[in-house]
Every structure is written in C-alpha cells, then in structure tokens.
C-alpha positions, 0 to 999 in steps of 0.5 A: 069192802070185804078184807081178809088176812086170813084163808081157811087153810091158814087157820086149819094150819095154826101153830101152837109152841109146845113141848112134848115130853119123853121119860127115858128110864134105864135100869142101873143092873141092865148097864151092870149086866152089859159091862159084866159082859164085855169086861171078863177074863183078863183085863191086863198084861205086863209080860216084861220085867224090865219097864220104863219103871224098872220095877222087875215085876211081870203082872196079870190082872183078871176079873174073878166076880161079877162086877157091882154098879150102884147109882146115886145122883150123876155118879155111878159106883163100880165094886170090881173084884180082881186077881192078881198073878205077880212073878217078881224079881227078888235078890237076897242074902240070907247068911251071907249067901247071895240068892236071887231068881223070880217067884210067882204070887197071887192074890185078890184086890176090891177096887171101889171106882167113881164115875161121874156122868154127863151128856155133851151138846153132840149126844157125846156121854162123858163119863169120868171115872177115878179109883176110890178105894181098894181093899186087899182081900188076900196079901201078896206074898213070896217066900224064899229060904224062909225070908218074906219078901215084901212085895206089897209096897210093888203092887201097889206101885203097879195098880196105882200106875196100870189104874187108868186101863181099868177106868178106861175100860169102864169109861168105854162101856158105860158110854157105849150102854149110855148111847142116847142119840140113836134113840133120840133120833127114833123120838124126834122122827116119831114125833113128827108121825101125824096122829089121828085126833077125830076121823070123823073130822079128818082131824090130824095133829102135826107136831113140828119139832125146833129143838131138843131139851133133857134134863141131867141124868140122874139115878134114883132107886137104882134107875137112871132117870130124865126126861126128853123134851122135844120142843116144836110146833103144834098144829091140827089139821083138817085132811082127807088122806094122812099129812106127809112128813119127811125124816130129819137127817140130822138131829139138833145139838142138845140143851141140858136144863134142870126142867123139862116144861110140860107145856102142850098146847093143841088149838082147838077150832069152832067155826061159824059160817057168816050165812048162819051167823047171819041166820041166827042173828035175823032170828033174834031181831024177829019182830023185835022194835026198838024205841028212841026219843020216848016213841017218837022214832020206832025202827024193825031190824028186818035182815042181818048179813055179815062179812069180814074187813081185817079182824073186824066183823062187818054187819049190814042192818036191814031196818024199817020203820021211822028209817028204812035202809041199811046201817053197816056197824063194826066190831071185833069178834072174840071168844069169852070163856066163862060163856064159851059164846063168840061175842063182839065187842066195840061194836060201833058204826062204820064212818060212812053210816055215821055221817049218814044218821047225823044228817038224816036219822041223828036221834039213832045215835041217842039210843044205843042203839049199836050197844044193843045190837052188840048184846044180841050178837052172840053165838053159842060154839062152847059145845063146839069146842067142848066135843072137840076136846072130848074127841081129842081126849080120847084119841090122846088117852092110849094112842098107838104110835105104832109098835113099841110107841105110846102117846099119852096126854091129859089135856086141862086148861081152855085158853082163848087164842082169837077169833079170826076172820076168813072168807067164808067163816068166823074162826074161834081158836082155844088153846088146850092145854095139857101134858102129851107123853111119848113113850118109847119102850127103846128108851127104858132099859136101853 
C-alpha cells in the first residue's frame, strides 16, 4: 500500500536552524562628536553660599574645549576640559585688623573619566562612569591685602562632591548615542523580508527568526565593535507571488555571548519523480538477464514502477523468464555525497513477495538477486543540487535587501539532511552551509 508522511509543501517548507549574522561598528569619534554637542556652556551651578556644607562658596562649572573619548575593550576613556568661577567667602586679620567679604577666582581643571559599558537583557545600555583623575591647569587663587587665601583644598571639596552631575551627564549621552534597540528592531524586521534565490524556480528564502544573541561590546582602534546574531529558521520556498510576512511587535530579550556562531544553513532540494525513476530504472534492466543456480533459472526484468510507504521506496519488478510476475522489494532512499547519487539501501524483499518465492520460485532467494537490483537503483541529482547552490551563490553574493541593506554569504560545506518520500516525488535534501551577513548601514556610525 502507498503511505506518505510527507506532502510536497512540507518539503518545499523544510526548516533549516541557522544564525544569521549582523556586524554593528560604531566609530568612537561619531559618539565624541554627539556628546560634544549636547554637554556645552555651562555644565553646573551653585549660586548659594550657604549649603547643607557650609562651605561659603558659590561656583560655576563650564566646559571650555571639546571633550576626548578613547575606547579601549568595554571602557570608554573622556579627558573633559573645564573652567572653573569660584566667589569665595573669606575672613582675615591682617595686623590685627578683622577683614572679611567674598572675592571671585578662576581657573581650569582636566578631569579624566572611566566609563564601563554594558548592554542589559531589555536593550537597557548600562554605562558606569567614575572620575579618574584630574589635573590642575591654572591654581585657584584669591588675594586680599597681600594674603593668599587658600582655597584649593575648597575646590577640591566642591568637585569632589558635584562630580556625579558630570558622570551623570555623560552616562545619559553615551546611552542615548549607544541606543541599539531601535536599530535591532530595523534587523530583525528585515530579516524576516523574503529574498529572491532562483526567479527562474520561483525560489525564496524565508528566514524565521527565535532570538537575539550579541556579543559584548567591545572597541578596537577607536571603533566599538559586535556582532548581532539573529537566530531562527531557515526555509526556501517554492512560490509564484513573493511569501507574506507580518512585522514583529515586540523584540525578544537579548542574550550576551562571547561568540556569535556563524552557522547558515540553506536546504538545498533535488526532485525525482516516481515516473522517471521508474523510467530511468526500466532502461538500465533493458535486455538485461540475470542467472542463478548455474543457468538453470534465467529471469528478465521487463518494467519497474515505484511508490512510497513511510520512508521506504517501494519497487513493483515486472520479471519473465523461469518466473513471469512481479516482485515488490523495499529499501530506504538516501543521497550519498561523495557520488551526489540517490542511492538505496537495505533493499530487500517485501514479506509477502518473500512467502511467495520460498514456496514457488526459492532459488531467487540464492542470487542476490535483491543485492543486485539495489546496485542498479541509483540516480544522478548532483547536478541538481549543484545548479541549485550556484543559483543561490549568486543570488547571495550582493543582495539588495532594499536601500540602506545588503545580504552577503558564502555558502561551503554540502550535508546530506534525507531523502523523503512524498506522493508524487523522491525528495533529496542538503544542507548548504555557509556565512549570511546582513549589512545595515544604520548600524555602522549610529
């Protein structure tokens, strides 16, 4: 009896786990230019003497020069430049004379910052930054009837303690210029747009994307780099009119790995159909007489017909000669690579056939006879599978996507999947496997 697991659809609709792979390279001086435009002028402000300190100075801190961002691993390095006005409160005695008033200084600091970068699970980038360093440029100063007045060891106090409005502030814009989700959003929708492999096959490749993997955010030669891997489901499918896809609402949490795989599989597909299987077999058997028992018995194969039960190929033997009739024998189909030929193995006779023969026809049972059917049944799809993966090949090496977005693969390595049975054709299915890139200029120089 004819079975099948499988519809031609479901073949055609086969999914193949792969990742594909996005780099992300952001230039450390496009996020130095963004916080040079957003922190300028005036950073901070105390316009009281009298604070929870006491400390009877007013202040106000401005940046004067651009500021420096250096990169290295998952820290970022910022060299801010500042001015300082300070109006301090003094009170002195000089010869025995009480004077006191406020007097007003200048002077100029460098403040070295560390910011350690992270992404969280939310696409939340989680940026830690602590004052290093810092070196005086000018000394903060106040004369008053030839006295200094010290008032360093007070300035001091007072950066030290108005710090955090300053790491806060560079916090928020490396954030802000570090915003990956919105961008991720833009990849993940892409990748789900159906690309054209073979129009001449009305082949599409379908990417169903699972989950989001990154590596850590790192920075070399002044460029923060990592790589994005969208994993999901592969699939080619065979349509007229271009597969529809809806946009994801919502984009999954992210996972942070050391390593990206680059593992891209594309199935490639080669079809037989049992009528030229049939064909091709018949033609092979053509006049062709096989002996057993030394002569006595001589048998002709005259017509081969094949169908499907389960994952086994089915073969209906027309013979004549010392037995006139048909045999039916089973045996599993599969695809051997070193060959690129759909091959069978554990070909056999059915349980019925074989009851049959050991009462009427056993010395078929002595020749091997099945073992030499099984060597005959081969068919050439190499060239199948090969055009397949040159069509692909091509359609991979420069795709557009659309403005803006490149795909880019090399595929290398042919796998065997299985060979499966469907109604109206043997299916052998490869893996291709390879490297697909997805290149979004918005995510180089966010």
């Amino acid at each position: 009896m004819e079975e099948y697991k499988y519809s031609d659809k479901e073949i055609q609709n086969e999914k193949h786990l792969s990742v594909l792979n996005i780099p992300i390279e952001i230039p450390v001086s496009e996020i130095e230019t963004q916080i040079n435009a957003k922190i300028k002028g005036l950073i901070y402000e105390d316009n009281s003497y009298e604070d929870e300190d006491n400390d009877n100075l007013k202040a106000k801190v401005w940046k004067i020069s651009p500021i420096r961002v250096v990169a290295i691993d998952s820290s970022f390095l910022f060299e801010v430049p500042l001015k300082i006005w300070v109006s301090a409160g003094y009170k002195v005695s000089p010869l025995g004379i009480t004077m006191s008033g406020y007097k007003d200084t200048e002077f100029s600091i460098k403040i070295r910052l560390i910011s350690k970068i992270g992404i969280l699970p939310n696409w939340q980038i989680k940026s830690e930054t602590y004052v290093d360093s810092y070196d005086w440029i000018s000394d903060p100063s106040i004369k008053v009837a030839g006295l200094n007045i010290p008032i360093k060891s007070m300035a001091s106090r007072l950066l030290n303690k108005n710090f955090d409005k300053i790491t806060e502030a560079i916090d928020e814009e490396v954030a802000k210029n570090l915003e990956l989700k919105k961008n991720a959003e833009l990849a993940w929708n892409i990748a789900r747009q159906p690309v054209m492999l073979a129009e001449e096959f009305d082949t599409w490749l379908v990417v169903v994307p699972t989950g989001i993997v990154m590596t850590p955010l790192l920075a070399k030669n002044n460029v923060i780099r990592a790589v994005l891997g969208i994993k999901g489901y592969t699939q080619t499918i065979t349509s007229a009119t271009k597969p529809s896809v809806t946009a994801v609402a919502k984009l999954p949490n992210l996972q942070i790995s050391p390593k990206v795989t680059e593992d891209f599989k594309i199935g490639l597909i080669s079809l037989v159909s049992y009528e030229d299987a049939a064909r091709l077999a018949t033609a092979k058997f053509a006049g062709e007489k096989f002996s057993f028992l030394g002569g006595q018995y001589k048998v002709e194969v005259t017509s081969v017909e094949m169908y499907g039960q389960n994952d086994k190929l089915v073969i209906k033997a027309g013979l004549k000669g010392s037995m006139s009739g048909f045999i039916y024998l089973k045996g599993v189909p599969y695809y051997d690579p070193a060959t690129q030929q759909l091959s069978l193995k554990g070909l056999d006779y059915d349980l019925d056939t074989r009851n049959a023969i050991v009462k009427t026809a056993g010395w078929l049972l002595q020749g091997q006879f099945s073992r030499m059917m099984e060597k005959k049944m081969i068919f050439p799809v190499g060239e199948q599978i090969a055009e397949a993966k040159k069509t692909i090949q091509k359609a991979l090496s420069n795709y557009k996507v659309t403005d803006g977005v490149t795909l880019k693969g090399t595929l290398s390595d042919i796998q065997p999947d299985k060979v499966y049975l469907t109604p109206k054709h043997l299916y052998s299915v490869v893996f291709a496997q390879g490297k697909v890139n997805l290149r979004v200029d918005g995510l180089k120089g966010i």
